[in-house]
TIFI-909089 format. One record per residue (C-alpha): residue in one letter; x, y, z; residue number from 1; chain. Coordinates in nm, 2 decimals. Example, Ala and Ser with C-alpha at 12.3 -4.5 7.8 and 13.67 -1.06 7.14 Angstrom:
BEGIN
<drenti code="a" X="1.23" Y="-0.45" Z="0.78" pos="1" unit="A"/>
<drenti code="s" X="1.37" Y="-0.11" Z="0.71" pos="2" unit="A"/>
//
This chain:
BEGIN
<drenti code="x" X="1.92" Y="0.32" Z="-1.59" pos="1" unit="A"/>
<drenti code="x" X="1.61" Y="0.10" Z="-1.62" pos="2" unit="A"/>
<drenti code="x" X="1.61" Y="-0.24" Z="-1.69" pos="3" unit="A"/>
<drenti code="x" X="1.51" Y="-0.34" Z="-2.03" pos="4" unit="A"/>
<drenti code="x" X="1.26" Y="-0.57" Z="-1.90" pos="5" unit="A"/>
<drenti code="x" X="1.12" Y="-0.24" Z="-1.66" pos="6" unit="A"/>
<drenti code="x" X="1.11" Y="-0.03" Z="-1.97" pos="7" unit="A"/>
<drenti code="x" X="0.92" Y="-0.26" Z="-2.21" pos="8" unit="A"/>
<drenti code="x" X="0.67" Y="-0.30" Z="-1.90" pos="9" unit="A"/>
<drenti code="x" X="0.66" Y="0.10" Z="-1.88" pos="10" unit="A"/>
<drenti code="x" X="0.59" Y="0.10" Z="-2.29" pos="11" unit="A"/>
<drenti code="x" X="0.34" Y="-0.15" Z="-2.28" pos="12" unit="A"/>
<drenti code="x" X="0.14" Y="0.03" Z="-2.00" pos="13" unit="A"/>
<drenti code="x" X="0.14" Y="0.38" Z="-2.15" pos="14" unit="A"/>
<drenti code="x" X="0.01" Y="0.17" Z="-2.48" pos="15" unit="A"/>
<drenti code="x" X="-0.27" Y="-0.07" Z="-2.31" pos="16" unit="A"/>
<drenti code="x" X="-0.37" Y="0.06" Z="-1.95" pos="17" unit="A"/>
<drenti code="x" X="-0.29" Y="0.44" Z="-1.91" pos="18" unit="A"/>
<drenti code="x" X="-0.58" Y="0.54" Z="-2.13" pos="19" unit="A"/>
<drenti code="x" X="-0.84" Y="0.34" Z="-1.90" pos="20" unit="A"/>
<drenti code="x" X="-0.68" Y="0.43" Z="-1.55" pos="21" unit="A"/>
<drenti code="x" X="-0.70" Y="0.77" Z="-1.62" pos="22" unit="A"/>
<drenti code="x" X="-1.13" Y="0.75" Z="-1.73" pos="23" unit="A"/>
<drenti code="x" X="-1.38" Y="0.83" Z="-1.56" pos="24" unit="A"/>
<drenti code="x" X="-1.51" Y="0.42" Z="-1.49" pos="25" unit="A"/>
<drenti code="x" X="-1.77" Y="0.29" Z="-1.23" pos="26" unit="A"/>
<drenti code="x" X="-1.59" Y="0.12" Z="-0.99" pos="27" unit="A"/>
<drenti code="x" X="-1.83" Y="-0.13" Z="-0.91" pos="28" unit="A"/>
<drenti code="x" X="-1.86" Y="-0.20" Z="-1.29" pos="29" unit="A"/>
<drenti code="x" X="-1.50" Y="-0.24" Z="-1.31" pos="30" unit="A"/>
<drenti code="x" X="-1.50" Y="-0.47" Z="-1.00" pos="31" unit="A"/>
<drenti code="x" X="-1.70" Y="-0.68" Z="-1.13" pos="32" unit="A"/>
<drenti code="x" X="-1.42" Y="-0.80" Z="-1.40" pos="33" unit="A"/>
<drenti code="x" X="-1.16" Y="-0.86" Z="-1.13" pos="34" unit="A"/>
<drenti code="x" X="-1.24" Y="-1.20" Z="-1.09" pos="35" unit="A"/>
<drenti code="x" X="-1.20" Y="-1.32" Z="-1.44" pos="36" unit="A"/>
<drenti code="x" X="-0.81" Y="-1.22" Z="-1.34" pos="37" unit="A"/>
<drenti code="x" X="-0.75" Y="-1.37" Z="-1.04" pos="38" unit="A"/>
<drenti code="x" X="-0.69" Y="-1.78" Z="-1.09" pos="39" unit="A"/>
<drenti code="x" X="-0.53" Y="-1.82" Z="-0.74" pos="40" unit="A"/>
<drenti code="x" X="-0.83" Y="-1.62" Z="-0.50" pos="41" unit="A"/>
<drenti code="x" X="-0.79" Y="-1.61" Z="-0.14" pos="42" unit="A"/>
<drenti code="x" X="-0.76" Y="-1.96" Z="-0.08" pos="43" unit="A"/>
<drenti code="x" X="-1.00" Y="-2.14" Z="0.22" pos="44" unit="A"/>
<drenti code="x" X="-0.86" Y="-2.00" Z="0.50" pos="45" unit="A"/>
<drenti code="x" X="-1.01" Y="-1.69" Z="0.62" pos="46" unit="A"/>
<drenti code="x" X="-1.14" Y="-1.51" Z="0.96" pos="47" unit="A"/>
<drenti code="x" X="-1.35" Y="-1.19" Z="0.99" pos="48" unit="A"/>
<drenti code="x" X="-1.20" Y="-0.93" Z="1.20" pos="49" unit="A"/>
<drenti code="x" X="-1.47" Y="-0.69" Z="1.28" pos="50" unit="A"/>
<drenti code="x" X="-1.60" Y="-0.60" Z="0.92" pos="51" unit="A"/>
<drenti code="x" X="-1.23" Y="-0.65" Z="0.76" pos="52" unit="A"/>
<drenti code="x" X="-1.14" Y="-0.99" Z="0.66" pos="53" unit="A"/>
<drenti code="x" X="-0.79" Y="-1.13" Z="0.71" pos="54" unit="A"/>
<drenti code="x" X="-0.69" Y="-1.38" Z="0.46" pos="55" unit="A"/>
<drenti code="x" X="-0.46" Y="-1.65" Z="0.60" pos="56" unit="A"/>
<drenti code="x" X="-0.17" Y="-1.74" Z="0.34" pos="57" unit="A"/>
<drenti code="x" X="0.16" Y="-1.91" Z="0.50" pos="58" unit="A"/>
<drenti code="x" X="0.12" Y="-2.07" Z="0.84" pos="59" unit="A"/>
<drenti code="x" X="0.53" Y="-2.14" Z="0.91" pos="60" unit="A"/>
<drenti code="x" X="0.71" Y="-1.90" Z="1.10" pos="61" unit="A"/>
<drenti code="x" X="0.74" Y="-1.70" Z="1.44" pos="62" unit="A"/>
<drenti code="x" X="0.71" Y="-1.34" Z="1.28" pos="63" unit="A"/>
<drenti code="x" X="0.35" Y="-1.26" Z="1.08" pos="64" unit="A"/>
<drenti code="x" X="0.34" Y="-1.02" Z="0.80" pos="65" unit="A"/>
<drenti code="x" X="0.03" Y="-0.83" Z="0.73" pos="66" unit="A"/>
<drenti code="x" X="0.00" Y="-0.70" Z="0.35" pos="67" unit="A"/>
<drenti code="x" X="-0.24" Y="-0.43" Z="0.35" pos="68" unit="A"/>
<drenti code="x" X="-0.30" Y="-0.43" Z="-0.01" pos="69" unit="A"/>
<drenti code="x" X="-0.41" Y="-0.06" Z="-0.22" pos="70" unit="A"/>
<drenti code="x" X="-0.63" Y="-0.03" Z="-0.46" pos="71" unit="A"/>
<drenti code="x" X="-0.79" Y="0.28" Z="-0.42" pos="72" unit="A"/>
<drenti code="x" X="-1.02" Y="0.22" Z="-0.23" pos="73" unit="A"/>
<drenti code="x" X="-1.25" Y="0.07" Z="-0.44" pos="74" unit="A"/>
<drenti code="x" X="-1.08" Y="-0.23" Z="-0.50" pos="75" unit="A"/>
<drenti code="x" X="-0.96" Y="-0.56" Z="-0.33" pos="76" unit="A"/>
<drenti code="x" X="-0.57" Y="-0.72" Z="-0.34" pos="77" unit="A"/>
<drenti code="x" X="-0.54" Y="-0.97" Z="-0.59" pos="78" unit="A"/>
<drenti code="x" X="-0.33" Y="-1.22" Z="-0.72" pos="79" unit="A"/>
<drenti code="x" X="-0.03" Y="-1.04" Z="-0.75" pos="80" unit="A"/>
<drenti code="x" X="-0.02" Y="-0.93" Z="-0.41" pos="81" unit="A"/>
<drenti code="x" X="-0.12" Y="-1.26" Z="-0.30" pos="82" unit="A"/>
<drenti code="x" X="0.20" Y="-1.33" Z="-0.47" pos="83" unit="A"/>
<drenti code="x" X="0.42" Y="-1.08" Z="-0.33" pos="84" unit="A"/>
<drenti code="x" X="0.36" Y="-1.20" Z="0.02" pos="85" unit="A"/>
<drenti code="x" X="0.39" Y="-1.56" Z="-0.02" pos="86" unit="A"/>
<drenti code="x" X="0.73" Y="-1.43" Z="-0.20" pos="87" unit="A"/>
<drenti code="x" X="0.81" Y="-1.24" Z="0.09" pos="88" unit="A"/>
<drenti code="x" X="0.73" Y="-1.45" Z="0.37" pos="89" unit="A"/>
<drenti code="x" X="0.93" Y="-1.76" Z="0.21" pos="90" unit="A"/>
<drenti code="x" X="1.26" Y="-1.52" Z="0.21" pos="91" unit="A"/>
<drenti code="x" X="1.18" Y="-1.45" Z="0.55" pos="92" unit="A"/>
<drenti code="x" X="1.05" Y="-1.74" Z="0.70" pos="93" unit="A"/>
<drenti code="x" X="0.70" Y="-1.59" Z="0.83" pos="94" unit="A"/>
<drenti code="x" X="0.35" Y="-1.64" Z="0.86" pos="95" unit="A"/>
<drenti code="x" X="0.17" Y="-1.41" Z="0.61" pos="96" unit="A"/>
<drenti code="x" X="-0.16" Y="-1.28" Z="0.58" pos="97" unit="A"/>
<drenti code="x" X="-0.38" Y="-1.05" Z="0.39" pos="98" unit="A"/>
<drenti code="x" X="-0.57" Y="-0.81" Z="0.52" pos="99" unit="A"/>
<drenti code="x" X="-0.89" Y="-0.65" Z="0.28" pos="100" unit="A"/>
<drenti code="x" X="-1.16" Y="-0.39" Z="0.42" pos="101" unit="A"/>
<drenti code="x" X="-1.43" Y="-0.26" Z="0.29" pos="102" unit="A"/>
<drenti code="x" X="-1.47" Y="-0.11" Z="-0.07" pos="103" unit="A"/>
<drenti code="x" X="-1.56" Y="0.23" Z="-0.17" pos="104" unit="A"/>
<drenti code="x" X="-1.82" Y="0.37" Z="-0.34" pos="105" unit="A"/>
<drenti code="x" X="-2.06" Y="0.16" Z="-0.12" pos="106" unit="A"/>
<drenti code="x" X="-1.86" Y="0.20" Z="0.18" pos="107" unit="A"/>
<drenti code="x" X="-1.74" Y="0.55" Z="0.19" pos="108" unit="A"/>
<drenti code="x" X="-1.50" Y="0.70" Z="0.45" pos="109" unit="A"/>
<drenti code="x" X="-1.41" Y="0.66" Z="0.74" pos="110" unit="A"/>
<drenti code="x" X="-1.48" Y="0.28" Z="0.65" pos="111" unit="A"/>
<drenti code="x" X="-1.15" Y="0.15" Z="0.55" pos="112" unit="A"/>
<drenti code="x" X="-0.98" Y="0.37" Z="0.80" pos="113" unit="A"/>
<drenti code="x" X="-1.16" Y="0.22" Z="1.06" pos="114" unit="A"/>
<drenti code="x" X="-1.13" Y="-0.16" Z="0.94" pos="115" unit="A"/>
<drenti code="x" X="-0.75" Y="-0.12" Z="0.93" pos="116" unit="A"/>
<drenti code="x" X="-0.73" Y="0.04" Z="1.29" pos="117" unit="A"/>
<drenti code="x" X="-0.96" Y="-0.23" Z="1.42" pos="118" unit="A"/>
<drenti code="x" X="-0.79" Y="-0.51" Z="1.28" pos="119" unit="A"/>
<drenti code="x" X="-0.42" Y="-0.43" Z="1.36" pos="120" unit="A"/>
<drenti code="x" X="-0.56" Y="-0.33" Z="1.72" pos="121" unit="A"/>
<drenti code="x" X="-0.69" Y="-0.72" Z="1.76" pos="122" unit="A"/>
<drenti code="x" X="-0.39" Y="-0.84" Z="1.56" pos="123" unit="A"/>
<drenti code="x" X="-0.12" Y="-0.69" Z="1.73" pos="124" unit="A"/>
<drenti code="x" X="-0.33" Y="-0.76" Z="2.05" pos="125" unit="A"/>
<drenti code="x" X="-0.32" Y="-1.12" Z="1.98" pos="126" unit="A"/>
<drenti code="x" X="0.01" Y="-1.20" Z="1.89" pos="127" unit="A"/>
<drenti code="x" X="0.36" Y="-1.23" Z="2.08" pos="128" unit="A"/>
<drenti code="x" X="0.57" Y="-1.25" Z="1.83" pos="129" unit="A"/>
<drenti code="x" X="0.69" Y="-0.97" Z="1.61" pos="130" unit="A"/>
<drenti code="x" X="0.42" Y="-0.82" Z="1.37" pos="131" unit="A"/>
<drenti code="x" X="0.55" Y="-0.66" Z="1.02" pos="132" unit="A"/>
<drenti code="x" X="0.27" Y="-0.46" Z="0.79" pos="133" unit="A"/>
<drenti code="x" X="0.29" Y="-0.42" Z="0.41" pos="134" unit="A"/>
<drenti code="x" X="0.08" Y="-0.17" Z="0.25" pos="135" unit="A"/>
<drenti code="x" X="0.08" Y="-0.05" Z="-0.07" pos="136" unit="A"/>
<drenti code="x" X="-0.09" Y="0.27" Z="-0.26" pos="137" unit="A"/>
<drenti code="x" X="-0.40" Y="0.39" Z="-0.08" pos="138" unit="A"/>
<drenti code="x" X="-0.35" Y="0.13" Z="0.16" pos="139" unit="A"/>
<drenti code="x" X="-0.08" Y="0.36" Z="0.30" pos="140" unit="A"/>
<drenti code="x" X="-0.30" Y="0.62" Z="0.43" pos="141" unit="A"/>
<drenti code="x" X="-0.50" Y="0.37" Z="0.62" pos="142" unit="A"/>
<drenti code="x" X="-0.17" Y="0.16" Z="0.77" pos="143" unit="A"/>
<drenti code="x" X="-0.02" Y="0.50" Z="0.83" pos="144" unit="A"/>
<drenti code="x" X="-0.33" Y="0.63" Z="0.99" pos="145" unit="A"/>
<drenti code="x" X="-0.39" Y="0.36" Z="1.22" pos="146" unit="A"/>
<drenti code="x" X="-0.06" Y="0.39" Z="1.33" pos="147" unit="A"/>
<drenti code="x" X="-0.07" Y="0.73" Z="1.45" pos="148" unit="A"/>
<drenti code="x" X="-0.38" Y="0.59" Z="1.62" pos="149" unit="A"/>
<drenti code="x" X="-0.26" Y="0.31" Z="1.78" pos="150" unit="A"/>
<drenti code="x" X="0.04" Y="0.53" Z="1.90" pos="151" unit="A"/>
<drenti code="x" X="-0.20" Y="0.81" Z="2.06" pos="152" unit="A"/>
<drenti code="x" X="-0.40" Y="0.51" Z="2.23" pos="153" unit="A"/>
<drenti code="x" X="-0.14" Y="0.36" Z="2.40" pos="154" unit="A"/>
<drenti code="x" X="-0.14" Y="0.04" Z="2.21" pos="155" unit="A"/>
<drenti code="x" X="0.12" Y="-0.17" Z="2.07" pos="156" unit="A"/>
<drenti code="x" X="0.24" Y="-0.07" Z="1.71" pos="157" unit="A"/>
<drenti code="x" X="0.39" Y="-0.34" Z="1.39" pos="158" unit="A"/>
<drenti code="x" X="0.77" Y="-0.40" Z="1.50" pos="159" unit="A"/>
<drenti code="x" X="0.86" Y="-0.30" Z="1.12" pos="160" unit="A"/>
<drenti code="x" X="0.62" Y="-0.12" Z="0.85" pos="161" unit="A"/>
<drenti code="x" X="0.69" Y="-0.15" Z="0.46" pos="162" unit="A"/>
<drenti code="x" X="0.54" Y="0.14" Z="0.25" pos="163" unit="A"/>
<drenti code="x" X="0.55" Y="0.05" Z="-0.17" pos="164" unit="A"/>
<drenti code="x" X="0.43" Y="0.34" Z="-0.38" pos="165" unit="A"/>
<drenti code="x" X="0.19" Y="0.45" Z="-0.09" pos="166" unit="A"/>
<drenti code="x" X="-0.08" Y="0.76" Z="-0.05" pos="167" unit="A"/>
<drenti code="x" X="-0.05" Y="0.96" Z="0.20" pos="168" unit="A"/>
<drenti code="x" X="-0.20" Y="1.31" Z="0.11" pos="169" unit="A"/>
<drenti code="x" X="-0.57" Y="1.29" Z="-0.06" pos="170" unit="A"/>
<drenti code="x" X="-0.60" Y="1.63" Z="-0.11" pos="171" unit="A"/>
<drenti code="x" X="-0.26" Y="1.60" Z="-0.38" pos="172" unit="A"/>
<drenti code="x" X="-0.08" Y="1.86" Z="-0.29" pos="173" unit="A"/>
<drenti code="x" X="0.26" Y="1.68" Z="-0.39" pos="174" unit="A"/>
<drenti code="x" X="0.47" Y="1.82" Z="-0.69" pos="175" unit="A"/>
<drenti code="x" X="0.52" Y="1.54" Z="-0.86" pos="176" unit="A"/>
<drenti code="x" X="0.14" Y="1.52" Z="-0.95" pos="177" unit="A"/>
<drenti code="x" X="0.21" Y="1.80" Z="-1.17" pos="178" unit="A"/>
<drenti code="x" X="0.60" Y="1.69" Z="-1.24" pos="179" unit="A"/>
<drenti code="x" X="0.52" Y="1.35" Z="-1.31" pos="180" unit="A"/>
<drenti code="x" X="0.21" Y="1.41" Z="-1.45" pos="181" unit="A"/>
<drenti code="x" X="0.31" Y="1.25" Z="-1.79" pos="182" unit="A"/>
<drenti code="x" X="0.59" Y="1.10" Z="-1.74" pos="183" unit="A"/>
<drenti code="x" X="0.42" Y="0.79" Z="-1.52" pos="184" unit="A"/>
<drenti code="x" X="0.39" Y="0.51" Z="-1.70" pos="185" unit="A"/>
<drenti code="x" X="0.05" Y="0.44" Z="-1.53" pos="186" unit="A"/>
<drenti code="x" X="-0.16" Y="0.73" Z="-1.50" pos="187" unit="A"/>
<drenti code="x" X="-0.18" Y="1.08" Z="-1.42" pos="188" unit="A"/>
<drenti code="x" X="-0.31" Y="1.25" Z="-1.15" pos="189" unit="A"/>
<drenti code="x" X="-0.69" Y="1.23" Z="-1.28" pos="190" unit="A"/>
<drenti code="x" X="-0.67" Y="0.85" Z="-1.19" pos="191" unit="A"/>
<drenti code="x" X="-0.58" Y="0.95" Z="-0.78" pos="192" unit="A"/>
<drenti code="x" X="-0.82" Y="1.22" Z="-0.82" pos="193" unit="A"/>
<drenti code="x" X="-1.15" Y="0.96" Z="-0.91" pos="194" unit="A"/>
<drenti code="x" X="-1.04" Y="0.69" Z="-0.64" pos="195" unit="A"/>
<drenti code="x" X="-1.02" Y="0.93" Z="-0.35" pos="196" unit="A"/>
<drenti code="x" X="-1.39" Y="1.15" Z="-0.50" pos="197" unit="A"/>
<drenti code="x" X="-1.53" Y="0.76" Z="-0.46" pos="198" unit="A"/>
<drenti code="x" X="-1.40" Y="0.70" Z="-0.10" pos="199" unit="A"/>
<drenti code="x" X="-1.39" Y="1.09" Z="0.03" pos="200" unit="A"/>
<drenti code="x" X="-1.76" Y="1.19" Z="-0.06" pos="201" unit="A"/>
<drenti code="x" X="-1.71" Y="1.49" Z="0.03" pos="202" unit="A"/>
<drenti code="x" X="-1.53" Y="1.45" Z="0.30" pos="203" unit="A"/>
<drenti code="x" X="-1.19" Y="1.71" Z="0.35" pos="204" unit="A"/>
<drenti code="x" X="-0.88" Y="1.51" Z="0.19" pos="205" unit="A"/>
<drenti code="x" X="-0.68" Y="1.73" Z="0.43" pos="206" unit="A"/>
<drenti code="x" X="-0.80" Y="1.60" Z="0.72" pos="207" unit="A"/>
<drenti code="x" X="-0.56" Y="1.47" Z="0.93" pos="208" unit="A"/>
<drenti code="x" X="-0.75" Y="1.16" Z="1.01" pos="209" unit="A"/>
<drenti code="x" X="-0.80" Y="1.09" Z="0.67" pos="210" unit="A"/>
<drenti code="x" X="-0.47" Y="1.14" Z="0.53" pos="211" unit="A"/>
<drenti code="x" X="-0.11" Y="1.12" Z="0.74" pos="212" unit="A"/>
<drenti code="x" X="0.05" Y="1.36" Z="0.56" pos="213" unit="A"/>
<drenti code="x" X="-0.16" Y="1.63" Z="0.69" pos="214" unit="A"/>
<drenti code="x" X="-0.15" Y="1.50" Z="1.09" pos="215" unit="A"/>
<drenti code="x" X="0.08" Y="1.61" Z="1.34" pos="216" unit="A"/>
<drenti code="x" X="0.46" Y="1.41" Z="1.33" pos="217" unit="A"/>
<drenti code="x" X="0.42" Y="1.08" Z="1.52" pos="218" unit="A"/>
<drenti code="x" X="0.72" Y="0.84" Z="1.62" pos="219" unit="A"/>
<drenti code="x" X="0.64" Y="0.50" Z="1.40" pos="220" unit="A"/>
<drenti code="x" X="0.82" Y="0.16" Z="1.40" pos="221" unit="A"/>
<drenti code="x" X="1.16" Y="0.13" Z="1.18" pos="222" unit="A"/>
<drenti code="x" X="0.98" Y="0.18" Z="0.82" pos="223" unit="A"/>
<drenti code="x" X="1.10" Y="0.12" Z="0.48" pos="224" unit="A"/>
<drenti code="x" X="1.02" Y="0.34" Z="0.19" pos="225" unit="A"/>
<drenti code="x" X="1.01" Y="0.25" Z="-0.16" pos="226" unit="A"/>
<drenti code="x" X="0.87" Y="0.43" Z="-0.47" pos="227" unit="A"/>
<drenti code="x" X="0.94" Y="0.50" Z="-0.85" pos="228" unit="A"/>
<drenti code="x" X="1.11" Y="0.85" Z="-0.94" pos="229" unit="A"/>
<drenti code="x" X="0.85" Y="0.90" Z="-1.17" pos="230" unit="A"/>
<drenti code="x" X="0.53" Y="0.83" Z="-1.06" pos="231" unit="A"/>
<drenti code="x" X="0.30" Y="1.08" Z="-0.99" pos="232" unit="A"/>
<drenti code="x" X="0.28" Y="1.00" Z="-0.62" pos="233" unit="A"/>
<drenti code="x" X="0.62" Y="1.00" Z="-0.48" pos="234" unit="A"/>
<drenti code="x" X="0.62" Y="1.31" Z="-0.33" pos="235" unit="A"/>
<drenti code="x" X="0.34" Y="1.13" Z="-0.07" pos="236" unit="A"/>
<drenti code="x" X="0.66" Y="0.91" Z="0.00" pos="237" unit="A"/>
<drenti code="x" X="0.93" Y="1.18" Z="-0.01" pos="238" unit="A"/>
<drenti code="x" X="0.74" Y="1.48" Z="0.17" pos="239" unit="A"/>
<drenti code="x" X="0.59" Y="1.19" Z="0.47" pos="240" unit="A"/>
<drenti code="x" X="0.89" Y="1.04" Z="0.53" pos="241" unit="A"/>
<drenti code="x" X="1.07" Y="1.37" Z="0.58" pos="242" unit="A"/>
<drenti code="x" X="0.79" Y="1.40" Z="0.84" pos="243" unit="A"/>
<drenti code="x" X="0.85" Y="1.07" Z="1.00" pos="244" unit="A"/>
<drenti code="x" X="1.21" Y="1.13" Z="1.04" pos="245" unit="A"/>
<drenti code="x" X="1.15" Y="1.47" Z="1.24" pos="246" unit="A"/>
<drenti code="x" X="0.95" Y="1.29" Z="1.49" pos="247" unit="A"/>
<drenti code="x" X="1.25" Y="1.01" Z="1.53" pos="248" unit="A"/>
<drenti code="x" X="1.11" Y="0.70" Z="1.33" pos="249" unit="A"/>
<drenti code="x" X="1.40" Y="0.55" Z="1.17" pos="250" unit="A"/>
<drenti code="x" X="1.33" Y="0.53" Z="0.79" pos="251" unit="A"/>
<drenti code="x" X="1.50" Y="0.44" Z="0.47" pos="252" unit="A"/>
<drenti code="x" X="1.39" Y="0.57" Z="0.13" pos="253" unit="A"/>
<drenti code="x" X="1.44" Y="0.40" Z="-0.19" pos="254" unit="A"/>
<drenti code="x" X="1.38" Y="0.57" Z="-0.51" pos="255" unit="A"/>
<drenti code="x" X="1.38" Y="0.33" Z="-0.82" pos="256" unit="A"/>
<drenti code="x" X="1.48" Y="0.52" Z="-1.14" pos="257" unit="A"/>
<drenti code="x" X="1.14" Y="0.49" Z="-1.37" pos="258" unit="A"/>
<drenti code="x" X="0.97" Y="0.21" Z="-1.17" pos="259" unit="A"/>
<drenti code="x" X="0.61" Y="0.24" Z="-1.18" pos="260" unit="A"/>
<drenti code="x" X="0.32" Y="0.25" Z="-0.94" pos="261" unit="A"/>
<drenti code="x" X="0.38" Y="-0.07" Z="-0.71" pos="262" unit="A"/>
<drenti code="x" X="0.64" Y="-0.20" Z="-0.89" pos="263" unit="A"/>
<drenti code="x" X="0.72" Y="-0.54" Z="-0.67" pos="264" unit="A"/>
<drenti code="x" X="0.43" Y="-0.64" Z="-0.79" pos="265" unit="A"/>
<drenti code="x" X="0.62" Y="-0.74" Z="-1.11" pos="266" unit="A"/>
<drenti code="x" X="0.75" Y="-1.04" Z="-1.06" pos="267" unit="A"/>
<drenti code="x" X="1.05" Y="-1.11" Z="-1.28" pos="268" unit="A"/>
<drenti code="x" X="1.15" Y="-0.79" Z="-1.36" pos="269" unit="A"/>
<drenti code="x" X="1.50" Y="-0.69" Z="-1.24" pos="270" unit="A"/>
<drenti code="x" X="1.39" Y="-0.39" Z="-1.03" pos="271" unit="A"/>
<drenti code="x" X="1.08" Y="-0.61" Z="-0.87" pos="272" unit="A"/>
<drenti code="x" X="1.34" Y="-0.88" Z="-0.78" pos="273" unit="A"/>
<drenti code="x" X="1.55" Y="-0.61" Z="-0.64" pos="274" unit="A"/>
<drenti code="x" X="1.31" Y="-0.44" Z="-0.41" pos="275" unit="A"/>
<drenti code="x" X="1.18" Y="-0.81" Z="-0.27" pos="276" unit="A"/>
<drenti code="x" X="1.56" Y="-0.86" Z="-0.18" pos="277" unit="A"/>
<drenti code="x" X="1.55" Y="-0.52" Z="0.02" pos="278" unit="A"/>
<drenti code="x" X="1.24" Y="-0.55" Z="0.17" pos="279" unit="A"/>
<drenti code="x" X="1.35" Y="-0.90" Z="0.28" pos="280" unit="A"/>
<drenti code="x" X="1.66" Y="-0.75" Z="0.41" pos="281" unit="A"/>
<drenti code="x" X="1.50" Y="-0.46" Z="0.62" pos="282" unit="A"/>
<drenti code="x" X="1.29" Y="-0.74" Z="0.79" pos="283" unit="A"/>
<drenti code="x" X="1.55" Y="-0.97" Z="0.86" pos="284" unit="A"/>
<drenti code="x" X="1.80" Y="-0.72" Z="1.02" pos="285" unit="A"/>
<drenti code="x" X="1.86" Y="-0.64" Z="1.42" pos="286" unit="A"/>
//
């Protein structure tokens, strides 16, 4: 059963914020309001790699984590996820960073595919210690993607990856975007749908540069899984982790009863709490 916390959260969003998730907005209109939400920012530290930019959060620490923050496409990492890795990285005792690319519609695909792969490339080129990724949402495809790159090149991968919620098929061909279609809290399919039309452009959502679920199996670094059981993208969890696991990465799947989209970003919520702890754990072990 969900919290009561989780539930009252769930209530409130199909009240306040389903309605405008699911609408047919201009991004860059929308954008434009983020900042009037954000109190913290990025803070001063900062360095361009190539046309991504990699915020620096906390300095302490031998391992780095890299959040990779969703928002499809179209829309930086904010606060909250600003707070989920200083969260994380204090549990863990590492250096943390955010990593944002570049925003759709302006910048179309392959953009943020390529900002991702080009950034971990230098990353994981420059550091000595161990390298953990976060993503979240759409920034799933792109972590995922450059993965399978990285792999294929030859280059070093992230010694752990942690997936929240992510995307992994743009062309939707998951069940649960019918299954879950109104029972997520958030939004329905429609709200994947206008994201990926911003960032695609045409483009095929089934390629299988675009989208992981859709490329051949690769062998990936241990990688945690966590998702809500009904949001309307879990089946991109479910279906590419199955696939993972046939090419031998060593996985682990947690399905939160009713969580929504993203849900660690809701700090003080029993469930949130819960999946820091484990994504603190999977870091942390041998």
């Amino acid at each position: 059963m969900p919290s009561e916390a989780l539930s009252a959260f769930n209530e409130e969003a199909r009240q306040t914020r389903r309605a405008l998730l699911n609408s047919d907005f201009d991004p860059i209109a929308m954008r434009g309001m983020l900042p009037t939400l954000d109190a913290v920012g990025p803070g001063p530290n900062s360095r361009q790699l190539g046309l991504a930019t990699l915020e620096l959060r906390r300095e302490e620490g031998a391992a780095l984590l890299i959040y990779v923050p969703g928002g499809g496409f179209c829309f930086p990492g904010g606060d909250a996820h600003r707070a989920l890795l200083d969260r994380v990285c204090e549990t863990v005792d590492a250096r943390g960073a955010m990593l944002q690319h570049r925003l759709a519609p302006e910048h179309p695909y392959p953009a943020a595919h390529e900002d991702v792969a080009e950034a971990l490339r230098q990353i994981l080129g420059e550091e000595t210690g161990p390298v953990f990724v976060l993503s979240d949402s759409s920034a799933g495809a792109l972590v995922l993607s450059a993965c399978a790159k990285l792999q294929r090149e030859g280059h070093r991968l992230p010694d752990k990856l942690v997936c929240l919620s992510v995307l992994t098929d743009l062309a939707m061909t998951g069940h649960s975007n019918i299954s879950n279609a109104e029972a997520d809290p958030m939004f329905g399919p429609q709200a994947v749908m206008h994201k990926v039309f911003h960032y695609l452009q045409g483009a095929n959502p089934a390629q299988p540069a675009a989208s992981p679920f859709w490329d051949e199996p690769v062998l990936l670094p241990d990688t945690l899984f966590i998702v809500g059981s009904s949001e309307v993208m879990r089946d991109d969890t479910l279906r590419y982790a199955e696939k993972a696991e046939r090419a031998g990465t060593k996985t682990r799947v947690s399905v939160y009863e009713d969580a929504p989209h993203v849900f660690p970003l809701l700090a003080g919520i029993p469930e949130a709490d819960q999946a820091v702890n484990e994504i603190a754990a999977f870091l942390q072990a041998d």
